[in-house]
GUVO-156037 format. One record per residue: x, y, z of N, C-alpha, C in turn. Coordinates in steps of 0.02 Angstrom, whole numbers, plus 50000, padded with zeros to 5 digits. Example, Ala and Ser with C-alpha at 12.3 -4.5 7.8 and 13.67 -1.06 7.14 Angstrom:
506604971650390506154977550390506604983550390;506424988850354506844994750357506455000250394;
This chain:
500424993950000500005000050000500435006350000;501125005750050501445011650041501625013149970;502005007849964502285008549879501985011749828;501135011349819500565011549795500565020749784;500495020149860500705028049874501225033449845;501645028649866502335031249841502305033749761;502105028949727502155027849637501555033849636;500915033749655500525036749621500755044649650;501235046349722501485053649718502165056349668;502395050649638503045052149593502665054149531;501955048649505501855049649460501545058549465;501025059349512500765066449514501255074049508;501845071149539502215074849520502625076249471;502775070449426502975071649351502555073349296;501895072849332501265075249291501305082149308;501305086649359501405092149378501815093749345;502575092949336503065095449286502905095149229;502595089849209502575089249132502105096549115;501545098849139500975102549160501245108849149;501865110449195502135116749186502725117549150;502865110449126503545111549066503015114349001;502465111148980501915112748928501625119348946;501505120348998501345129849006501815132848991;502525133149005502905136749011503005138048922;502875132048891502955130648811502485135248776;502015136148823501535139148772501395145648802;501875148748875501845155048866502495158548834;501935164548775502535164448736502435173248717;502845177748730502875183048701503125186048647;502495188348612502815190948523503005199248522;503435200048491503475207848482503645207948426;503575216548402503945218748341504415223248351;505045224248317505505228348337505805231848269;505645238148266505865245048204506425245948204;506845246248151507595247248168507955250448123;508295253248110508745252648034509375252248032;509735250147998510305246647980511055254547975;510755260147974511205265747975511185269248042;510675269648082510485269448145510985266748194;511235273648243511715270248287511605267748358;510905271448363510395269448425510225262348433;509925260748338509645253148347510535248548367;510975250748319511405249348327511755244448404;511705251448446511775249448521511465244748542;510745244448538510025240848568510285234148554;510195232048475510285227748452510845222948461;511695224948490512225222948480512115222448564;512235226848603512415228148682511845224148718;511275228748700510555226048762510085218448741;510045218648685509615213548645509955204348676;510415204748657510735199148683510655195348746;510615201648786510285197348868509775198548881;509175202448849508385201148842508215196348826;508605193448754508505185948742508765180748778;509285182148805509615177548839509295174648921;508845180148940508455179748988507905173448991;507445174148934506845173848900506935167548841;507285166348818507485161348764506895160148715;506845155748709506165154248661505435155948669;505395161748734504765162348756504595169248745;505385171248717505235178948677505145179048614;504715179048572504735179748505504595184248450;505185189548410505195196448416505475195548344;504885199448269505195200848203505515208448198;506005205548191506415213648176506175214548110;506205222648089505835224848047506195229848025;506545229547934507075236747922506655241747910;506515247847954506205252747930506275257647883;507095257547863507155260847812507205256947723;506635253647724506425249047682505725251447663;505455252847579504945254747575504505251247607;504405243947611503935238847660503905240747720;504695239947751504675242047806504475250447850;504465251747811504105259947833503505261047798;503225256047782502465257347755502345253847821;502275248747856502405243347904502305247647966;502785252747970502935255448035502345260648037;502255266047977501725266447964500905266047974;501035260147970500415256947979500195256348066;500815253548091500645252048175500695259148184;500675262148177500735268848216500135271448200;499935269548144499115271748132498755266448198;498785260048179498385257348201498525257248294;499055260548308499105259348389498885263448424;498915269248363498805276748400499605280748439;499975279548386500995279348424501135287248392;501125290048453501345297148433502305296448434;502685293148452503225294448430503435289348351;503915290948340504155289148284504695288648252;505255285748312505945285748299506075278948300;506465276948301506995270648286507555271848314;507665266248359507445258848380506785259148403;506165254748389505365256848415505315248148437;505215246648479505045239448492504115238348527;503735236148490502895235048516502915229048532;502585227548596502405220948639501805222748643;501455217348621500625219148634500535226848631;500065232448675499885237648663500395243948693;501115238548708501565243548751502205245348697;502425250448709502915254148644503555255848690;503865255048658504645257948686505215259548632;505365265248643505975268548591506295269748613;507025270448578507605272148603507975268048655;508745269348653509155267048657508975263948742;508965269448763508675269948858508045265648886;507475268548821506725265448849506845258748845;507195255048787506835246248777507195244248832;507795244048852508155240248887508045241648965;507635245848993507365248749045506815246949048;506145245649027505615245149014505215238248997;505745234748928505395229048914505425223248937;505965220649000506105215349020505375212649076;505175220749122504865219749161504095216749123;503845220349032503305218849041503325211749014;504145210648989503915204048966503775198449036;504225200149064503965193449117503275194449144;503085201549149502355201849168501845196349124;502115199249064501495196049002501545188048992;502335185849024502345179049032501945176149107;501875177249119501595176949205500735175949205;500445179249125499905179349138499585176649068;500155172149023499925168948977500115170648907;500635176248920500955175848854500595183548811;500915184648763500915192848748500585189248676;500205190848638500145187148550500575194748516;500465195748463500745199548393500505206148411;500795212648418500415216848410499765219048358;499275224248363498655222348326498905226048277;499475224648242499455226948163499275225748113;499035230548046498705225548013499305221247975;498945215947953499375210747920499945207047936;499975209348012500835206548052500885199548024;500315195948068500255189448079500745186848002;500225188847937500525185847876501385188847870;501655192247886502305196447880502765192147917;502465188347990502705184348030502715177648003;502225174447987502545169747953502795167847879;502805174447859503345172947793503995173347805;504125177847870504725178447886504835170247937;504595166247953504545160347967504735153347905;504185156247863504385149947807505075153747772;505355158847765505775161747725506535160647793;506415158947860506905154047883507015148147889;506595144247883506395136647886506695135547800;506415139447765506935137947690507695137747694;507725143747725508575147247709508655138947750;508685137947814508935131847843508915124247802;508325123347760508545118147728508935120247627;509215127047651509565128047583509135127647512;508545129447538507915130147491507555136547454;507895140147402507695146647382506885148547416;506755153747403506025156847445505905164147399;505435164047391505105170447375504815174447441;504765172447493504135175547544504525183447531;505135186047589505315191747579505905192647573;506235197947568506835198747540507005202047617;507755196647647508125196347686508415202047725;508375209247717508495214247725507955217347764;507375215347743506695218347780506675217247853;506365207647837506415207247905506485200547920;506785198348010507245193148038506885193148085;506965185748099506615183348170507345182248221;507805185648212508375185048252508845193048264;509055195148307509415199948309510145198948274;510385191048301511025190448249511075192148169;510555190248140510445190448096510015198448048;510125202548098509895210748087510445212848045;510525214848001510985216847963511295226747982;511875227448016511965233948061512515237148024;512375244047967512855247447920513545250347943;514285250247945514635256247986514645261047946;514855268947979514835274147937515005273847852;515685271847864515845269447792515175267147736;514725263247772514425258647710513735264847723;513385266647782513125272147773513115277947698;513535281147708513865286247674513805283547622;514155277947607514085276147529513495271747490;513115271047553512375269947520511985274347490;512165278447505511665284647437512105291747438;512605288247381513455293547379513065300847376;512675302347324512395309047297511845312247347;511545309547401511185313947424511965317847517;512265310847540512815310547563513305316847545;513385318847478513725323047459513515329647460;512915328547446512635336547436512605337647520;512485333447554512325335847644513085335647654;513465335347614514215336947653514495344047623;514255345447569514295352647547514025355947571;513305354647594513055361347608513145361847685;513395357847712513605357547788514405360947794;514625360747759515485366247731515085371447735;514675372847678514405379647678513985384447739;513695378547759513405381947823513925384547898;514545380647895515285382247933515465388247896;515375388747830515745394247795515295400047816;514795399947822514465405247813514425409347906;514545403847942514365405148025515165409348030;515605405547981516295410547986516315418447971;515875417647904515895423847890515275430047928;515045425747965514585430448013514775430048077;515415429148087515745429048141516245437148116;516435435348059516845443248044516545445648038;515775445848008515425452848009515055457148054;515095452548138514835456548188515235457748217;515955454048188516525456848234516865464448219;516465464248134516695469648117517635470748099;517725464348076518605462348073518685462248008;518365464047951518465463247882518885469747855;519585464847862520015471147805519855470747733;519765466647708519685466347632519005465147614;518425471247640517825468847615517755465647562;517725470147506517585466347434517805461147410;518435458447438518745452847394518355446047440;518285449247540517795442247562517215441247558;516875447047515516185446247495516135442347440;516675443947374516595438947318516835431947338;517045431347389517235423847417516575420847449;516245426147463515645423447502515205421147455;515005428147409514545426147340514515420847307;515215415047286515445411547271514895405547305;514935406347369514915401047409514095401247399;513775409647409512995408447399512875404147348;513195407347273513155403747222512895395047214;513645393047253513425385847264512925386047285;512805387847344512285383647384511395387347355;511285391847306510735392547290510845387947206;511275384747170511165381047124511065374247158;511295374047211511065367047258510505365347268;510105372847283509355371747297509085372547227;509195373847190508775373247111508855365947110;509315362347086509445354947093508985350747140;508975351747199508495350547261507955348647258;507815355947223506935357647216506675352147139;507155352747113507255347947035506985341947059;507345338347120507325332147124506555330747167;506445336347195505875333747239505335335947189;505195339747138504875337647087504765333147059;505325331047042505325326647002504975317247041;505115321147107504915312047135504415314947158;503825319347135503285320347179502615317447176;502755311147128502115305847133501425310347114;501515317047091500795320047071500535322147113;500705321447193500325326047245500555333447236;499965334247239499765342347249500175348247259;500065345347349500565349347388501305348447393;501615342847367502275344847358502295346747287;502135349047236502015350947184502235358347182;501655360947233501555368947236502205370547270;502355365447328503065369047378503715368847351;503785363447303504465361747276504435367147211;503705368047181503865372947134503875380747151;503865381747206503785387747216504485388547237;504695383747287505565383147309505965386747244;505845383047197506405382347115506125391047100;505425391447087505495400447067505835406247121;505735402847182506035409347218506865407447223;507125402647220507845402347213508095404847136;507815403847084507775406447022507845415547029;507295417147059507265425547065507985427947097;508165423947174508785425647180509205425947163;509475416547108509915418847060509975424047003;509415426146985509425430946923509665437446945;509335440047033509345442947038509785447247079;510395442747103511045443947143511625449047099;511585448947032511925453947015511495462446982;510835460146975510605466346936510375471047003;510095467047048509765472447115509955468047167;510545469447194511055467647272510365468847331;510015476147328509915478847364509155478147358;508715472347325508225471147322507675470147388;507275476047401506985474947466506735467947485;506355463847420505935459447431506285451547445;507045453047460507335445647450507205443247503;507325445247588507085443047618506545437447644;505935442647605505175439947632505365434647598;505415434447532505275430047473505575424047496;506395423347542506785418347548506245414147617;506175418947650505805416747717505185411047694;504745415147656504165411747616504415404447588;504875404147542505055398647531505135392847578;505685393247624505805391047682505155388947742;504875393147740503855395147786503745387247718;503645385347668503455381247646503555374547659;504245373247639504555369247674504365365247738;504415371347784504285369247863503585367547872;503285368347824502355368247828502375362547805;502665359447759502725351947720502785347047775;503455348647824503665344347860503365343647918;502955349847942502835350148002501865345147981;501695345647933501065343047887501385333947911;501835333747875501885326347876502155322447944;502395325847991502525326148066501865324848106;501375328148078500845328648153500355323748105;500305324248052499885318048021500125310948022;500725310448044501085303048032500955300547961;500995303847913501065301247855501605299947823;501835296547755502585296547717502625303847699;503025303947697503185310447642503635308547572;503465312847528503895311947487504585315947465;505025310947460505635311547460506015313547412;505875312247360506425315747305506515308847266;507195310847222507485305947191508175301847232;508215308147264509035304747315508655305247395;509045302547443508815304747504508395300147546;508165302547606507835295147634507665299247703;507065303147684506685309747736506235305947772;506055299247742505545295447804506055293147852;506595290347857507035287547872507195294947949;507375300847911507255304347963506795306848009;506295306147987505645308548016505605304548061;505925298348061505625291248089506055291448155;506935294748161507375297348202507055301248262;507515298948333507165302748385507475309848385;507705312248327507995320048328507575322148285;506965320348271506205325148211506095328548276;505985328548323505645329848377506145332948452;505845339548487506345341548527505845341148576;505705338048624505315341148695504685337348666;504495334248602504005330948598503595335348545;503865338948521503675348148472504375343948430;503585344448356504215341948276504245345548265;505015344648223505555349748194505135354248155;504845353248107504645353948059504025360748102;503625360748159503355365648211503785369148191;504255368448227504905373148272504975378248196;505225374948152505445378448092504665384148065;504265380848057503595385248052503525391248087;503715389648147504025396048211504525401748178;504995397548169505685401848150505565404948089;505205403348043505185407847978504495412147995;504095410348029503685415948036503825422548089;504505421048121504825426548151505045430548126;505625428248068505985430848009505235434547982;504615434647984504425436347919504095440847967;504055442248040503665445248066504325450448073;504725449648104505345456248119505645459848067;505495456847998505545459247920505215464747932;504475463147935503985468147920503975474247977;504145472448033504215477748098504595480348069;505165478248048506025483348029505695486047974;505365485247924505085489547856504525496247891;504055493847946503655498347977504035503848009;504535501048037504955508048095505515508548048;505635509747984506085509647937506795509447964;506835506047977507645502448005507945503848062;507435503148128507445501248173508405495048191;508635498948227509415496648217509305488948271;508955490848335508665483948361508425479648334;507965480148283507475475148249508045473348216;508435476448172508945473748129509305466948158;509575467748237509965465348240509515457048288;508895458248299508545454248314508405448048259;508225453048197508235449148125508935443548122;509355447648138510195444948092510075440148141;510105439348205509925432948276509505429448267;509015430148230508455422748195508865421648156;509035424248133509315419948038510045418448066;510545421048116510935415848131510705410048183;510445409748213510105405548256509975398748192;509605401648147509245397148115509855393348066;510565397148076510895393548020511235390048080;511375390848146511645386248197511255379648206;510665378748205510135374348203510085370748141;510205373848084510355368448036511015364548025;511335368348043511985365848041512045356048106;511785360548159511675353848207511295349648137;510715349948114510345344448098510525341248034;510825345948007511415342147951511805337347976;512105339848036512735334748058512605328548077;511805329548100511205323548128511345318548065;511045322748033510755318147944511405314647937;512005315547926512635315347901512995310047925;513015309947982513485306848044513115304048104;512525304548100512215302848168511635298148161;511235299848113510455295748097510545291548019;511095293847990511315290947932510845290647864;510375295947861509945295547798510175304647795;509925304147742509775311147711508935314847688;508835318847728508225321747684508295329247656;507915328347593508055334547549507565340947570;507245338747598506795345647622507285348247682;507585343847718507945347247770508485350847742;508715347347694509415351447644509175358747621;508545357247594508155363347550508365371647606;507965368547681507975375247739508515374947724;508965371647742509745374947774509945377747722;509705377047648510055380647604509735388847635;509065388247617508915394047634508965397047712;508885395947735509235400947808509935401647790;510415398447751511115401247738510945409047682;510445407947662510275412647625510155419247654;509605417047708509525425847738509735426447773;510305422447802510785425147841511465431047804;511495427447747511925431047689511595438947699;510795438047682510315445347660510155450147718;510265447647771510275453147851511105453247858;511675450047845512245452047867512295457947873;512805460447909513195468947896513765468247833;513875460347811514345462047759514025463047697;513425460947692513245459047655513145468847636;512855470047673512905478447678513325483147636;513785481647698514435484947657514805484647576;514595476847555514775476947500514255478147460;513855479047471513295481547425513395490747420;513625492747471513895501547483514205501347429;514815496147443515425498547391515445496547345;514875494347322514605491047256514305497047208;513805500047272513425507447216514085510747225;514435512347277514985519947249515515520647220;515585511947185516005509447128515465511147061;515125511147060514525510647003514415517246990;514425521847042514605529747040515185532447018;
């Protein structure tokens, strides 16, 4: 009878194990995780923190990485952000069920606790995106192939991985030379924007021995950088898929950079360059700040990769998009314009003016260096401002002044 006993408590208890070896099997947490491959944030996450989230959790975490800077993959990201209701929109973005975490700080702080929560109470399923589920298991049969050395159509390998090893992570080098021509132009006009903070460093210093010869050095440099923005405006025409509104903004960009070029040697001293540059720029920032608070794509051009930035936790300062902020800044420029025209040259307003428009070329300059070296895409609307705030910073200088003096009393 003891024995009896004995056997039927060994058995209850290997029934018990078996019980919670099979629960434990089937609690299982899914996530999705946003990333991109030029990204030095995902970078970190992915290489440093990722490794002992999984290593925690093993097979009971189950997480499709997703390249966001992939047309799929940012239609994708896209989409959950519609459907979650996700007011941020940077990368690294990791969704567990209805909980979100970005950035370098939030996932690795944040997601361990809800995963064991969500394991504790039966397991996390797919976030409610549309179409995950099918995205998930193509990226399933499209590893179960690769493993038996079996070609696959499901998706193309770059998109997306059911493994972090297997995340594909760019270094600067391969960055940079993934899209040489938009890379290049954000490295010119980021010289130019240093060039230009130089030369408005001598002109409030008031240190210019050789006006005229560092004005034609300067002109030079406008030169470039307003045939940059004709080019610019070219390209975001040209990729503007027939919407509307980048239609009107990119074509209005190309006429008012046009008026400037025509009009830098016949009238120096043209009252209306100002407004006109501001306006341009006021467009711009209305585009971006449009596609910021709508969470929509924007369109990008022919070179460049502006969703890619938008998608960066530097679109956004304090939780206020860039693209606001800039809407701000050119409607200042266009408001202290018109004060300085009302009190006809008000020497304060002047110098309030020249402090937006350098302000505004210090601020691009940061977000160039962002694009360039830091978030690793390029967008051309952001290139477009910085051309122009290098612009009316040129058109409020004091050098710009002076050589325009010694321009009429040479002409005299």
């Amino acid at each position: 009878m003891q024995k009896i006993k004995m056997r039927a408590l060994i058995a209850l208890i290997i029934l018990l194990c078996v019980q919670q070896f099979v629960r434990a099997q089937a609690e299982i947490v899914y996530g999705v995780f946003f990333y991109s491959p030029t990204c030095p944030h995902c970078q970190h996450v992915i290489q440093n923190d990722w490794p002992n989230i999984q290593a925690e959790f093993g097979d009971q975490l189950n997480v499709l990485f997703i390249n966001a800077s992939t047309a799929q993959g940012s239609a994708i990201m896209t989409s959950a952000r519609t459907a979650l209701q996700i007011e941020a929109n940077g990368v690294p973005m990791l969704i567990i069920g209805s909980e979100v975490f970005v950035g370098e700080i939030d996932i690795p702080a944040r997601a361990p606790d809800v995963i064991r929560a969500g394991l504790a109470t039966g397991g996390i399923g797919l976030p409610a995106i549309p179409g995950i589920q099918a995205i998930y298991d193509a990226a399933i049969a499209r590893a179960q192939s690769t493993e038996g050395d079996t070609p696959t159509q499901t998706a193309p390998s770059d998109e997306t991985s059911l493994t972090a090893e297997s995340v594909p992570m760019a270094t600067l080098f391969e960055r940079l030379a993934a899209d040489p021509i938009a890379n290049g132009l954000a490295g010119v006009i980021l010289v130019l924007l240093v060039v230009s903070l130089f030369f408005a460093a001598l002109s409030i210093r008031r240190s210019l021995s050789q006006p005229q010869t560092v004005w034609k050095l300067y002109r030079a440099a406008l030169l470039i950088a307003l045939l940059i923005g004709l080019g610019m405006t070219l390209s975001l025409l040209a990729g503007s898929d027939g919407q509307p509104l980048v239609i009107a903004v990119a074509a209005g960009e190309f006429i008012i950079f046009s008026v400037l070029l025509l009009t830098t040697r016949q009238s120096p001293t043209m009252r209306w360059r100002v407004p006109l540059t501001a306006l341009a720029g006021l467009g711009v920032a209305v585009y971006l700040a449009s596609i910021e608070i709508t969470q929509s794509e924007a369109v990008c051009g022919l070179v460049g990769n502006c969703n890619l930035v938008q998608q960066s936790p530097y679109a956004q300062i304090a939780g206020v998009p860039i693209g606001a902020i800039g809407v701000v800044g050119y409607l200042m420029v266009l408001f202290l314009w018109a004060v300085n025209r009302l009190s006809r040259g008000s020497r304060e307003i002047e110098w309030a003016l020249r402090a937006a428009a350098l302000f505004g070329v210090v601020f691009s300059t940061y977000l160039t260096f962002l694009e360039l070296f830091i978030i690793g895409a390029v967008c051309l609307w952001c290139l477009t401002s910085a051309v122009i705030m290098l612009l009316l910073l040129s058109l409020v200088l004091p050098v710009a002044e002076a050589a325009q003096s010694k321009q009429r009393v040479a002409t005299v």
